[in-house]
C-alpha positions, 0 to 999 in steps of 0.5 A, a space after each residue: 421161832 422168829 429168830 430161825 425164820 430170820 436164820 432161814 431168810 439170811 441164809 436163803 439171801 446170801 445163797 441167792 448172792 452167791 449163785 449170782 456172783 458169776 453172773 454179776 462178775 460178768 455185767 461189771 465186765 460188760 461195763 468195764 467194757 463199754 467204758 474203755 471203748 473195747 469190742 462190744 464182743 468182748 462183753 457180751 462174752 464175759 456176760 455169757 460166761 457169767 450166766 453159764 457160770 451162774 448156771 454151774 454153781 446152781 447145778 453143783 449145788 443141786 447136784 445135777 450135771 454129768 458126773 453126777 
């Protein structure tokens, strides 16, 4: 029984990685931003389209959204 429950929590760990990868994607572009001295506009848009990605892949993933 230990083993499935160690199963379970890996593979609720890499399904959380997964649904925050877009979001991630989009803070290492804010800082990607930053750092080369661009528009701050710039980053907060990549951030915004990580969180609405992130957003995406979970309503996939439950199956909630308009053509659904």
């Amino acid at each position: 029984m230990p083993e499935d429950n160690n199963t379970s929590e890996r593979e609720w760990v890499r399904r959380i990685l997964i649904w925050t990868l877009p979001l991630d994607l989009g803070l290492l572009g804010l800082v990607a931003v930053i750092l080369m001295g661009w528009e701050l506009w710039t980053g907060i848009g990549l951030l915004i389209a990580g969180a609405l990605g992130t957003l995406m892949v979970i309503g996939q993933h439950y199956r909630i959204g308009p053509d659904r």
